[in-house]
PDB file with SEQRES, HELIX, SHEET and CRYST1 records, atoms N, CA, C and O in Angstrom:
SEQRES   1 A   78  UNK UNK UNK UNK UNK UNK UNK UNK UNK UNK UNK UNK UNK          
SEQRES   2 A   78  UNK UNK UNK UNK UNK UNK UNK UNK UNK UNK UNK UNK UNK          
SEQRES   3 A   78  UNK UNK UNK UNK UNK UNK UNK UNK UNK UNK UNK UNK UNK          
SEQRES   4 A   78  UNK UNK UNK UNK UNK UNK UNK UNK UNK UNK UNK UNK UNK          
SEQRES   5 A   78  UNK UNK UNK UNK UNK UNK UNK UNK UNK UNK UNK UNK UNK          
SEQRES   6 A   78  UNK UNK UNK UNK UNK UNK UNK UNK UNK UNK UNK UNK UNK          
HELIX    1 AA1 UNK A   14  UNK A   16  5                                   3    
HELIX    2 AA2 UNK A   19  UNK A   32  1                                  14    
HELIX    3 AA3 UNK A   37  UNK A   40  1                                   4    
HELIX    4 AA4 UNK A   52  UNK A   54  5                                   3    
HELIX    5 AA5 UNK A   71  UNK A   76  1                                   6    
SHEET    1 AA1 2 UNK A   2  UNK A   4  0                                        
SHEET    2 AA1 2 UNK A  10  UNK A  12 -1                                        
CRYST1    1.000    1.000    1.000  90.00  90.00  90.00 P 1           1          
ATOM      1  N   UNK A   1       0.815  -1.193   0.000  1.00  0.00           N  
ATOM      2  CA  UNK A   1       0.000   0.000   0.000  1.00  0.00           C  
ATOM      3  C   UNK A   1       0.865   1.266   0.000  1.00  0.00           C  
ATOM      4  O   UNK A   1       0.637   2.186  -0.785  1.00  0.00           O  
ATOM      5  N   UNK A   2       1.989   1.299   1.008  1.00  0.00           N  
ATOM      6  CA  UNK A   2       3.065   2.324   0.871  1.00  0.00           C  
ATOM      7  C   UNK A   2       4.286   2.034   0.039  1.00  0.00           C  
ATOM      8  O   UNK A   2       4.815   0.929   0.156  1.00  0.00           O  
ATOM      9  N   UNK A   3       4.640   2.675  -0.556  1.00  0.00           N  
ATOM     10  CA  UNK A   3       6.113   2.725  -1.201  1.00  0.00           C  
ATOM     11  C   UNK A   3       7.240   3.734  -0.149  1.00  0.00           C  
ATOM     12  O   UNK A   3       7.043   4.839   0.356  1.00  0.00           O  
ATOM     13  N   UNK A   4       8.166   3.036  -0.104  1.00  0.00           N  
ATOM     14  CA  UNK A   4       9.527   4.015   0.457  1.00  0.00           C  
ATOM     15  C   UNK A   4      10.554   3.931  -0.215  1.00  0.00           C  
ATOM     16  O   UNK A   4      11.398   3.045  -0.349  1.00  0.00           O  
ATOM     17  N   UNK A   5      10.316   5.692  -0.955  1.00  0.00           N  
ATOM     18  CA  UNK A   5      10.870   6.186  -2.222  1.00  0.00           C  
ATOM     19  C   UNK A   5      12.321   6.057  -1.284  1.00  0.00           C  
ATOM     20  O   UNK A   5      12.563   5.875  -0.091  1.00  0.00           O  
ATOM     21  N   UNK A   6      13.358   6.313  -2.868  1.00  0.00           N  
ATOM     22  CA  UNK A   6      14.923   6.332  -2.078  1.00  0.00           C  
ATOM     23  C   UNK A   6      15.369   7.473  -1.488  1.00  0.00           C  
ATOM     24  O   UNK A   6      16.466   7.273  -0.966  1.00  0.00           O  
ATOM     25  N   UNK A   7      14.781   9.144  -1.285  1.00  0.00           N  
ATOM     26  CA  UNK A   7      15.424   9.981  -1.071  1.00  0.00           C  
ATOM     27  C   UNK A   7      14.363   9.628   1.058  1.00  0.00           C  
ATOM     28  O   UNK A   7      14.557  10.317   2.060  1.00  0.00           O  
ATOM     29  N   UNK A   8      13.649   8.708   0.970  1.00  0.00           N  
ATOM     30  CA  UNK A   8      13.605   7.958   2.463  1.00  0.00           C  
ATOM     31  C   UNK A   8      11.990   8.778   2.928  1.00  0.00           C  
ATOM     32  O   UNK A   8      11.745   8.693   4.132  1.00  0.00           O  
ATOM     33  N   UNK A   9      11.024   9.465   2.145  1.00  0.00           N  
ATOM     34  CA  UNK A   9       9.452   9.562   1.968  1.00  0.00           C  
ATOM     35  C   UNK A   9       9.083   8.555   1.396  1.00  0.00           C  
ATOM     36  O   UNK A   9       9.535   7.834   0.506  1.00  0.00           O  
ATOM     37  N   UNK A  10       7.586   8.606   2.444  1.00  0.00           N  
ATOM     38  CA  UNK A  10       6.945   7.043   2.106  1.00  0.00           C  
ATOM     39  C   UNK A  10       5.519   7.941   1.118  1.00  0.00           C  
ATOM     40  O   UNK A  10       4.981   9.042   1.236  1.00  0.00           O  
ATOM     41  N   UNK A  11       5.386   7.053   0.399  1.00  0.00           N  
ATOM     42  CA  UNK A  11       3.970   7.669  -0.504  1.00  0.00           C  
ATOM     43  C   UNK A  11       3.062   6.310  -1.106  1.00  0.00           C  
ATOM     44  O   UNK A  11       3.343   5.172  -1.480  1.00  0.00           O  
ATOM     45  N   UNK A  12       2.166   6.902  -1.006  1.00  0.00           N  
ATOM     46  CA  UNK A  12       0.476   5.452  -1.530  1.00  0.00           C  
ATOM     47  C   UNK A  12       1.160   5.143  -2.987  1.00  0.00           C  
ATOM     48  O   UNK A  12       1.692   5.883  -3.814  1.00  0.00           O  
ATOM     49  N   UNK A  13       0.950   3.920  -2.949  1.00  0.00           N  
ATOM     50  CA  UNK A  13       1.542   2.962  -3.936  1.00  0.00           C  
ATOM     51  C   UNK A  13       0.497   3.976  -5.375  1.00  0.00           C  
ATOM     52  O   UNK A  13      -0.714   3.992  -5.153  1.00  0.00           O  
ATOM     53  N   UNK A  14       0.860   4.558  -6.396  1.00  0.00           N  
ATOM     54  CA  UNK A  14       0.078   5.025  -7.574  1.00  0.00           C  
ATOM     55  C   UNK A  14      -0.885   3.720  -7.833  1.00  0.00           C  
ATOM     56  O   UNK A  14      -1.845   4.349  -8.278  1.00  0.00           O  
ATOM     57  N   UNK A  15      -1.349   2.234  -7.875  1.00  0.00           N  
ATOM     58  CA  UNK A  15      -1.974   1.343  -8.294  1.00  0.00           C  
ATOM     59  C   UNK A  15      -2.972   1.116  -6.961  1.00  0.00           C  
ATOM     60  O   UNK A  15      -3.645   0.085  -6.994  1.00  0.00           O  
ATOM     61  N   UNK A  16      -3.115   1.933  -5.868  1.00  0.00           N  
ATOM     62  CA  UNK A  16      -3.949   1.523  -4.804  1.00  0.00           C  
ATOM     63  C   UNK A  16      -5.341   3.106  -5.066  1.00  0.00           C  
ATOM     64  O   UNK A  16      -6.478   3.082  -4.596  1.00  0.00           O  
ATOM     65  N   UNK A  17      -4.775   4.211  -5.869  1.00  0.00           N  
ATOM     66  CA  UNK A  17      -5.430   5.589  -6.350  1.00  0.00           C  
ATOM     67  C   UNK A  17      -5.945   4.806  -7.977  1.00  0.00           C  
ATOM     68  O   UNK A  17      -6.690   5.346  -8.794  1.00  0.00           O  
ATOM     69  N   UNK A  18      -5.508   3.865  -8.073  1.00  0.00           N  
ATOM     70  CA  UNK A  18      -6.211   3.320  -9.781  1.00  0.00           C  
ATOM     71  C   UNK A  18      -7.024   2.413  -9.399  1.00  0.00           C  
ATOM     72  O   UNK A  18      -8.018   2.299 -10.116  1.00  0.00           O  
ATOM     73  N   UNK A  19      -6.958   1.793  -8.604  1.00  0.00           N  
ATOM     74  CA  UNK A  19      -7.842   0.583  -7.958  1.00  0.00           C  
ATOM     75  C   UNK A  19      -9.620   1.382  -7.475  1.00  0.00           C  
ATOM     76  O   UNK A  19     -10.796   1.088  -7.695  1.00  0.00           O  
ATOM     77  N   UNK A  20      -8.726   2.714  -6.581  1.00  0.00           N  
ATOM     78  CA  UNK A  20      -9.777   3.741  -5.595  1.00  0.00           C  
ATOM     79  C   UNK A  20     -10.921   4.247  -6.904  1.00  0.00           C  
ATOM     80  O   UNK A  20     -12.139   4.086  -6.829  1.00  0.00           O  
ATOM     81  N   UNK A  21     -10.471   4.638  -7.629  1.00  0.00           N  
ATOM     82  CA  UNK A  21     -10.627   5.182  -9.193  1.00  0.00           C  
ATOM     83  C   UNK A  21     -11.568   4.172  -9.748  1.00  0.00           C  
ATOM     84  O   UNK A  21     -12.602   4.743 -10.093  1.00  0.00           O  
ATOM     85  N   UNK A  22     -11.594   3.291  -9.899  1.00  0.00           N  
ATOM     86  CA  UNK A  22     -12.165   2.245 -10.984  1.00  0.00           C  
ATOM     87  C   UNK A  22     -13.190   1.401  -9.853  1.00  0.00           C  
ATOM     88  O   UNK A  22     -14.156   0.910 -10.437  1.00  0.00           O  
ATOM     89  N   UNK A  23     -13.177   1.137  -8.377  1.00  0.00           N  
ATOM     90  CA  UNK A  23     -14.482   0.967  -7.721  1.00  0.00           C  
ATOM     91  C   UNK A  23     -15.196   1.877  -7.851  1.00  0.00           C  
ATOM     92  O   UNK A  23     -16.373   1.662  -8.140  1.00  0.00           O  
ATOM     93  N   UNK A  24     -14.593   3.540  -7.637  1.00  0.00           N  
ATOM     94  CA  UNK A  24     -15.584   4.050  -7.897  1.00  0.00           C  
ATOM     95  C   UNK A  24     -16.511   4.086  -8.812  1.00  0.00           C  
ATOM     96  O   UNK A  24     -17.687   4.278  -8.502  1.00  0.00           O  
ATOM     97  N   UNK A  25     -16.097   3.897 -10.130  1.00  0.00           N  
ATOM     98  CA  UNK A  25     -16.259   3.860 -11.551  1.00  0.00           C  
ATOM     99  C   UNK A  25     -17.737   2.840 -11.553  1.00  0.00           C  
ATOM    100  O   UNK A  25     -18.827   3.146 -12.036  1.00  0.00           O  
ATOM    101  N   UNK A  26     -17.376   1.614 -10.881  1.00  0.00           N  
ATOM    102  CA  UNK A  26     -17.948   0.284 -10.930  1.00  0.00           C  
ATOM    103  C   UNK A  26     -19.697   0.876 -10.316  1.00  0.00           C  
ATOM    104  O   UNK A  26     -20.837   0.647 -10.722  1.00  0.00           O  
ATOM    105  N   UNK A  27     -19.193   1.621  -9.289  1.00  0.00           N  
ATOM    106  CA  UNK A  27     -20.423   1.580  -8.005  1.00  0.00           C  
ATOM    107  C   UNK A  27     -21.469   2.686  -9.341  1.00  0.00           C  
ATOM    108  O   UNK A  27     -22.538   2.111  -9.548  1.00  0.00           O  
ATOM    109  N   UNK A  28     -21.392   3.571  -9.899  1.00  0.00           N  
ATOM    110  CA  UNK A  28     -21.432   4.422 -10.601  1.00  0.00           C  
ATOM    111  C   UNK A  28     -22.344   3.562 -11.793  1.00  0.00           C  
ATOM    112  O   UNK A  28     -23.545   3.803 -11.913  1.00  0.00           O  
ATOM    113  N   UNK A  29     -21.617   2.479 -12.711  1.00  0.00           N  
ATOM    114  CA  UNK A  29     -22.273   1.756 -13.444  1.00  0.00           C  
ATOM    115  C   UNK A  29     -23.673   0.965 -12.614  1.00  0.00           C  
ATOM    116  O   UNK A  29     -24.849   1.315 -12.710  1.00  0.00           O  
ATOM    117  N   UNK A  30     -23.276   0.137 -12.027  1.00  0.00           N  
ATOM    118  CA  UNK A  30     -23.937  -0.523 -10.967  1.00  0.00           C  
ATOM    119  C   UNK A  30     -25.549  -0.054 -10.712  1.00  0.00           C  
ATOM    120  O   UNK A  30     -26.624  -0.651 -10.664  1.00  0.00           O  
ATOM    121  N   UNK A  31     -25.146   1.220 -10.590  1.00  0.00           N  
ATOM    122  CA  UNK A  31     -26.208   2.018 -10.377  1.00  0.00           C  
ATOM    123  C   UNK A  31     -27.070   2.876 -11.407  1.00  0.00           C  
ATOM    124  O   UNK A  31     -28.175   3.333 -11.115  1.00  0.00           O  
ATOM    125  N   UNK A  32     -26.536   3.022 -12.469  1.00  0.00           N  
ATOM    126  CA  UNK A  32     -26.958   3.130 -13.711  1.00  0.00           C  
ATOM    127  C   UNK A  32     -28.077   2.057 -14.314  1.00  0.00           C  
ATOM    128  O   UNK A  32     -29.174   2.246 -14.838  1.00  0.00           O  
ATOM    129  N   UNK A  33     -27.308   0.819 -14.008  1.00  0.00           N  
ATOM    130  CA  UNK A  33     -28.171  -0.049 -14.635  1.00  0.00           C  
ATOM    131  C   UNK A  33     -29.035  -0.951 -13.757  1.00  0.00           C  
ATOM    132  O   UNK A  33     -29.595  -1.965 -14.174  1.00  0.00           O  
ATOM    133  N   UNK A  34     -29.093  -0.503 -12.533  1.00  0.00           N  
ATOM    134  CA  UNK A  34     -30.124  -0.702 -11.648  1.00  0.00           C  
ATOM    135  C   UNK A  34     -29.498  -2.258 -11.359  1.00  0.00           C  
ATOM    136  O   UNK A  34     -29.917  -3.361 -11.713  1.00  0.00           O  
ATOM    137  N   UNK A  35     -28.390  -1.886 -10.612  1.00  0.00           N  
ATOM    138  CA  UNK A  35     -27.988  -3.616 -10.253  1.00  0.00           C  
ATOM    139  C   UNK A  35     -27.048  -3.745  -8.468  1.00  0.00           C  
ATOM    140  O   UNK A  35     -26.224  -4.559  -8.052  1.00  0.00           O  
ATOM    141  N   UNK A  36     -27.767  -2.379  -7.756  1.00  0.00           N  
ATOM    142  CA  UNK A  36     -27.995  -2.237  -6.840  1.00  0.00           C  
ATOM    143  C   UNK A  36     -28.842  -2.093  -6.200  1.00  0.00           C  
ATOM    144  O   UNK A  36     -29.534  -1.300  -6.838  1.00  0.00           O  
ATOM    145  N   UNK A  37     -29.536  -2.396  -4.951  1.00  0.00           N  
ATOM    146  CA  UNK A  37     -30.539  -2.873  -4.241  1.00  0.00           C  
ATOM    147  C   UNK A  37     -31.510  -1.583  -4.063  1.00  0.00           C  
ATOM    148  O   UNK A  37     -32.737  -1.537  -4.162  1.00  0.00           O  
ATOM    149  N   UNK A  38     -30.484  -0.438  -3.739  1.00  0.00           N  
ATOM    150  CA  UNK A  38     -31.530   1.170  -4.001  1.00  0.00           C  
ATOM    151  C   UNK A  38     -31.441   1.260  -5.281  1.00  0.00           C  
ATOM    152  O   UNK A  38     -32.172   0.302  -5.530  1.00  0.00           O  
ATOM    153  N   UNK A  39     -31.024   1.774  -6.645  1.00  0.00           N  
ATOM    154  CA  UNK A  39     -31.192   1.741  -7.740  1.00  0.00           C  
ATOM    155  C   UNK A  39     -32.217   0.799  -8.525  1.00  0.00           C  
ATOM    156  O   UNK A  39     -32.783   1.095  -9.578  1.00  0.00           O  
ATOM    157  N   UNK A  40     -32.331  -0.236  -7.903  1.00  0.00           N  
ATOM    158  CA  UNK A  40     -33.266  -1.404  -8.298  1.00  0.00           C  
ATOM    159  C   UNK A  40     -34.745  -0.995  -8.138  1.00  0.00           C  
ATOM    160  O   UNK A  40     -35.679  -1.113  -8.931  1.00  0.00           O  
ATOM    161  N   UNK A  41     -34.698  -0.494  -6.918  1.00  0.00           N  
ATOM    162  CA  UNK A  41     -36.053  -0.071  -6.338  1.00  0.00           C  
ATOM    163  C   UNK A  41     -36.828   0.750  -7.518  1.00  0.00           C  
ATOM    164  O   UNK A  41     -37.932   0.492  -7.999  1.00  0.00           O  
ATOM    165  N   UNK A  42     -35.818   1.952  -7.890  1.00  0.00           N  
ATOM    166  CA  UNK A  42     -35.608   2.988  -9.046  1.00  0.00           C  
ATOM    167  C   UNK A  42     -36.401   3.015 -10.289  1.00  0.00           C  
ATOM    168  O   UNK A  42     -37.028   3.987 -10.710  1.00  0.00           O  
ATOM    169  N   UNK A  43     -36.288   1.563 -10.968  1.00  0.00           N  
ATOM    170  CA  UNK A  43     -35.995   1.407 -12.245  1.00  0.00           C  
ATOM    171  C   UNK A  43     -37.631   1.138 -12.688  1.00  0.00           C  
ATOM    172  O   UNK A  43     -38.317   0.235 -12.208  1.00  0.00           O  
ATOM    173  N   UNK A  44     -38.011   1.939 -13.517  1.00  0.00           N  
ATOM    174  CA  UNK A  44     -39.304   1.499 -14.176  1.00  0.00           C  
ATOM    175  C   UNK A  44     -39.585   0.976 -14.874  1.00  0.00           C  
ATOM    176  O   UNK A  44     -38.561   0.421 -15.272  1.00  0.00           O  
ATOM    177  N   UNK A  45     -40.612   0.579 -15.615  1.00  0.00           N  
ATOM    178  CA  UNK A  45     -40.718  -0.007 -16.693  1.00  0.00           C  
ATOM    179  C   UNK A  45     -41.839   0.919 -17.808  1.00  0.00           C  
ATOM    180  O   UNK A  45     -42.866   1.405 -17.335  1.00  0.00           O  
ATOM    181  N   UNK A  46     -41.645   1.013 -18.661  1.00  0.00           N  
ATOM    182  CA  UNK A  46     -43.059   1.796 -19.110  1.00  0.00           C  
ATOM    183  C   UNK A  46     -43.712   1.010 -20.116  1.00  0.00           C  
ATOM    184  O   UNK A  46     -43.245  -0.122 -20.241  1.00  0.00           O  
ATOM    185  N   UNK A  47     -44.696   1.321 -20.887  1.00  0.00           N  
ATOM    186  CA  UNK A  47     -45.199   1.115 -21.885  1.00  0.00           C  
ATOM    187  C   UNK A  47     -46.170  -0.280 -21.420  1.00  0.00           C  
ATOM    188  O   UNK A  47     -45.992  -1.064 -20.489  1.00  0.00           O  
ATOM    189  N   UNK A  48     -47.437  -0.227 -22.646  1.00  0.00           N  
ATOM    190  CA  UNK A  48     -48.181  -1.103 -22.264  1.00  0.00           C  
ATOM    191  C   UNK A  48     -48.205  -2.196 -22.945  1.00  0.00           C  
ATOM    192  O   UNK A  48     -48.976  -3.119 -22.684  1.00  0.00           O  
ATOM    193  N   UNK A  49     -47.221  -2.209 -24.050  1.00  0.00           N  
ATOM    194  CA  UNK A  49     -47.312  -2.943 -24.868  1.00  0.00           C  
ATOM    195  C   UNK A  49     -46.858  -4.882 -24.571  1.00  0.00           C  
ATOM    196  O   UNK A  49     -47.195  -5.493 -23.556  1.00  0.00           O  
ATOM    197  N   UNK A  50     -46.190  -5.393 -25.547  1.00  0.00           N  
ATOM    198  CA  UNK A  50     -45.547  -6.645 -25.306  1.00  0.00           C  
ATOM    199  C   UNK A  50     -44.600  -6.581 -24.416  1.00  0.00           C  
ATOM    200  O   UNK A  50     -44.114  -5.472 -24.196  1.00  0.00           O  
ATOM    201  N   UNK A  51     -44.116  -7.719 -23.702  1.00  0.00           N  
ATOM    202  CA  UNK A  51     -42.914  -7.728 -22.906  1.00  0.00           C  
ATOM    203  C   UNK A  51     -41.858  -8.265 -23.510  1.00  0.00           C  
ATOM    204  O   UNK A  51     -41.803  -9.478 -23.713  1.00  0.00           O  
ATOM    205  N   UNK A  52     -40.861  -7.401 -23.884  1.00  0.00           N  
ATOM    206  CA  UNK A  52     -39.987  -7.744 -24.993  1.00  0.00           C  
ATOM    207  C   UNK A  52     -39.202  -8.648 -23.687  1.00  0.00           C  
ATOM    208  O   UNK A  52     -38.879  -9.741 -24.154  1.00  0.00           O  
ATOM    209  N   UNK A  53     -38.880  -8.560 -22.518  1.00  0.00           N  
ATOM    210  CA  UNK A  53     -37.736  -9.183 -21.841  1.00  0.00           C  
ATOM    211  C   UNK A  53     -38.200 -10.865 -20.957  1.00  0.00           C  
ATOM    212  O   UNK A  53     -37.522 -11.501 -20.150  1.00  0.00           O  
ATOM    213  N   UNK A  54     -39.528 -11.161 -21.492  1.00  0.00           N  
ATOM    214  CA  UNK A  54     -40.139 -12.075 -21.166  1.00  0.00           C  
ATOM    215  C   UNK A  54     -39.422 -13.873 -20.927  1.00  0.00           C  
ATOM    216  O   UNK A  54     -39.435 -14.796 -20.114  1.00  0.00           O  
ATOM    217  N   UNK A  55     -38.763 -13.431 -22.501  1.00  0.00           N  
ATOM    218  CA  UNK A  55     -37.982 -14.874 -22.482  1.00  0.00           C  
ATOM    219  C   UNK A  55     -36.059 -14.417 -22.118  1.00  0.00           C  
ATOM    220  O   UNK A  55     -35.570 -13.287 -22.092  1.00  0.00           O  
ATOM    221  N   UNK A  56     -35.823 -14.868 -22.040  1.00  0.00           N  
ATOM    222  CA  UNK A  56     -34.073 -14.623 -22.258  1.00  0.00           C  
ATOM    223  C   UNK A  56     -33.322 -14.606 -20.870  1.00  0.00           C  
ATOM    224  O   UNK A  56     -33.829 -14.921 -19.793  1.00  0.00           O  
ATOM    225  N   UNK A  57     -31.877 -14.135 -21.107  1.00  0.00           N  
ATOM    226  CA  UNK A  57     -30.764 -14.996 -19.958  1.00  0.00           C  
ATOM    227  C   UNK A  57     -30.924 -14.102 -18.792  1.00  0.00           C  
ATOM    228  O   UNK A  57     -30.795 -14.602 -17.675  1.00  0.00           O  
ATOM    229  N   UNK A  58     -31.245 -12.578 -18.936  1.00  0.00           N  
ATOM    230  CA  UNK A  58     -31.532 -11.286 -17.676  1.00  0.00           C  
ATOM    231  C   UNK A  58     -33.137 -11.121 -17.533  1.00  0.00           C  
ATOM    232  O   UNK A  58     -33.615  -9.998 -17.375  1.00  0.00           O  
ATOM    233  N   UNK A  59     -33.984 -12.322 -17.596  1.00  0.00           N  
ATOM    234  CA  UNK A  59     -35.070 -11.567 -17.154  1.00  0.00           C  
ATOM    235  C   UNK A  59     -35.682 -11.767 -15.693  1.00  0.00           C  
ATOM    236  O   UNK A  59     -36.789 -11.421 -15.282  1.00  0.00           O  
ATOM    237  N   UNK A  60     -35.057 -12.162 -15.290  1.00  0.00           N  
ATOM    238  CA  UNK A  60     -35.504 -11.938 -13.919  1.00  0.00           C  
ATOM    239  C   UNK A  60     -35.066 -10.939 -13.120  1.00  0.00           C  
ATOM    240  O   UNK A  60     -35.480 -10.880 -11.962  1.00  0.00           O  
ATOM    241  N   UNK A  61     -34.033  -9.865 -13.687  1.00  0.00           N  
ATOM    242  CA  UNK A  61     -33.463  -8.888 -13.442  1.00  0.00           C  
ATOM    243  C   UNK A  61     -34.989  -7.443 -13.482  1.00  0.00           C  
ATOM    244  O   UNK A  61     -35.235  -6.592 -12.627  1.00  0.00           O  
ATOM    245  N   UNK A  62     -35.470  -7.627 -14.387  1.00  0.00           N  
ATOM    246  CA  UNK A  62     -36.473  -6.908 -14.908  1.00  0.00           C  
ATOM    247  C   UNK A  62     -38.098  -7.278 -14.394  1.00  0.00           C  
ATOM    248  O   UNK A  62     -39.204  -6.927 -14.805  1.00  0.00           O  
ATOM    249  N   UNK A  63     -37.697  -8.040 -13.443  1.00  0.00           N  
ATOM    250  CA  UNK A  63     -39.486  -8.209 -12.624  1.00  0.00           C  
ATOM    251  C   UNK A  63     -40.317  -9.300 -13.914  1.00  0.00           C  
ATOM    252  O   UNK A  63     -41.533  -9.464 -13.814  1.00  0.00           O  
ATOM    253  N   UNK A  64     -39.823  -9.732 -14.645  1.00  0.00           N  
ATOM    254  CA  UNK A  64     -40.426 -10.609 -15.550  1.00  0.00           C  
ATOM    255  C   UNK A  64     -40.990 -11.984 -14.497  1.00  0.00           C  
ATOM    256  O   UNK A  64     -40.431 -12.456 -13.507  1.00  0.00           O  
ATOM    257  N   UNK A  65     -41.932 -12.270 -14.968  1.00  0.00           N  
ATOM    258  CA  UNK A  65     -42.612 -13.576 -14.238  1.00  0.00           C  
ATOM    259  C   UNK A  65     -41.883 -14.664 -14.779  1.00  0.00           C  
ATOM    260  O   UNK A  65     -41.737 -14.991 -15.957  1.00  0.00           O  
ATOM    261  N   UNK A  66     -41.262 -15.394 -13.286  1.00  0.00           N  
ATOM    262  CA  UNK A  66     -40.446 -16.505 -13.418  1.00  0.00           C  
ATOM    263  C   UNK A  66     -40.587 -17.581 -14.055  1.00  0.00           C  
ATOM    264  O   UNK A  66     -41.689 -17.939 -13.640  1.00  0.00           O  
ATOM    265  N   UNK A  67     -40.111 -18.694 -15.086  1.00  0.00           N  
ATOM    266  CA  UNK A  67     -40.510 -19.602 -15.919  1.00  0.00           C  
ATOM    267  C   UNK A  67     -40.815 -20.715 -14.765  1.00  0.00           C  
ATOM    268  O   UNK A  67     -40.404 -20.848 -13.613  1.00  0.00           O  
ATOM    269  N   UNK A  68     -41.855 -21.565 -15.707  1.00  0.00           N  
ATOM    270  CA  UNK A  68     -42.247 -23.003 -14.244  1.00  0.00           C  
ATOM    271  C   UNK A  68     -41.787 -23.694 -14.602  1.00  0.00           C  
ATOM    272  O   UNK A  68     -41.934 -24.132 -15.743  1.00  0.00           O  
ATOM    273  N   UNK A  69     -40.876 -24.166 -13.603  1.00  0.00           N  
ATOM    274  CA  UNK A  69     -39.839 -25.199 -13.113  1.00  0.00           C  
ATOM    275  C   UNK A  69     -40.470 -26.135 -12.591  1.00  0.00           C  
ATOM    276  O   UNK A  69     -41.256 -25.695 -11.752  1.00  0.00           O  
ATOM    277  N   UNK A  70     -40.511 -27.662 -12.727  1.00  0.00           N  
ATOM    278  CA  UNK A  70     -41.062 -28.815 -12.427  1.00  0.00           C  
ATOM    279  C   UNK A  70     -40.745 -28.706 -10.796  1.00  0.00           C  
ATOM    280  O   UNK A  70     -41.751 -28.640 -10.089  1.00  0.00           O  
ATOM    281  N   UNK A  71     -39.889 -28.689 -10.350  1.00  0.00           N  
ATOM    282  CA  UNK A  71     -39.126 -28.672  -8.982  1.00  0.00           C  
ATOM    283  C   UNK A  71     -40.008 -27.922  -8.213  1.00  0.00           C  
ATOM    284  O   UNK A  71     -40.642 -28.539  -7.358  1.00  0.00           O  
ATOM    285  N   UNK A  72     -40.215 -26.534  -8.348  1.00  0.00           N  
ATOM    286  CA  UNK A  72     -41.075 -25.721  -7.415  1.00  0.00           C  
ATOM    287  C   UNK A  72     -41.392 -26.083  -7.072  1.00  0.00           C  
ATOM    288  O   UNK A  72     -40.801 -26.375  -6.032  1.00  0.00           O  
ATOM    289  N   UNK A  73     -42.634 -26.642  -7.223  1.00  0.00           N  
ATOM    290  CA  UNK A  73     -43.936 -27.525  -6.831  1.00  0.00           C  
ATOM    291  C   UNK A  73     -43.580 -28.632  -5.179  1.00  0.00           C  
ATOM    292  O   UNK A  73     -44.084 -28.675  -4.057  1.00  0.00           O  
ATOM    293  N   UNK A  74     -42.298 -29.475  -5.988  1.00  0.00           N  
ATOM    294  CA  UNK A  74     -42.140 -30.062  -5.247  1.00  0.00           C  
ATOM    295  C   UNK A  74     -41.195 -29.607  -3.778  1.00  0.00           C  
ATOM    296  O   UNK A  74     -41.202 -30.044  -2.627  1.00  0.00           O  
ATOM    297  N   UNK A  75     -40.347 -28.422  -4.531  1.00  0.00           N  
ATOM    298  CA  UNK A  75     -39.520 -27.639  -3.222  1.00  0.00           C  
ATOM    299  C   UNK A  75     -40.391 -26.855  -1.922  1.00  0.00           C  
ATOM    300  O   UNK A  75     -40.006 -26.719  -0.760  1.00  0.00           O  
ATOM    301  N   UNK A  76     -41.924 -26.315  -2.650  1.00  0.00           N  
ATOM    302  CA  UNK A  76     -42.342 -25.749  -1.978  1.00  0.00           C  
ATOM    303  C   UNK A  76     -43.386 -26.366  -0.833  1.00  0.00           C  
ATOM    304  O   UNK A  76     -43.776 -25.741   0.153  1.00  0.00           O  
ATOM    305  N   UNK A  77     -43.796 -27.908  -1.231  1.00  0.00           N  
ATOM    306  CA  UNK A  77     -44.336 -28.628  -0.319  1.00  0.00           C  
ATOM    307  C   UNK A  77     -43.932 -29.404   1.264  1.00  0.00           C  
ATOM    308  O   UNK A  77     -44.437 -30.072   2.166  1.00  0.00           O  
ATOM    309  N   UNK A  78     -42.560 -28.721   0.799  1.00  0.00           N  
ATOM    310  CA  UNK A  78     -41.484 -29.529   1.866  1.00  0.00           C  
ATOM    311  C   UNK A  78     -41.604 -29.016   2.911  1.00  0.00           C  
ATOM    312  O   UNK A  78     -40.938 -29.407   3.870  1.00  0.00           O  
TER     313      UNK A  78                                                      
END                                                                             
């Protein structure tokens, strides 16, 4: 985390201010695309039309109604 330059001052390693830099960056996206727990809350949906996100690999990200799984049924009787 510290470096101790040769004239014998210690200073923050430059790659621990690029690291600081790029979480921030992350938390920033994160929250953009509603993939934090307050941001999530956030995110609307509009229109009345079809549900384009109905089928595919992120839709449960989007409040889409979950596909039926044979298992449920039986997980939830237990």
């Amino acid at each position: 985390m510290l470096l101790k330059l040769p004239s014998g001052y210690v200073q923050q390693n430059p790659w621990l201010t690029i690291a600081n830099k790029q979480l921030e960056l992350m938390h920033k996206y994160l929250s953009e695309f509603g993939l934090s727990p307050v941001s999530r809350s956030r995110v609307s949906l509009a229109g009345d039309g079809a549900k384009p996100w109905t089928g595919g690999k992120f839709a449960g990200l989007l409040g889409a109604p979950k596909p039926w799984v044979p298992a449920d049924e039986f997980l939830t009787r237990r």
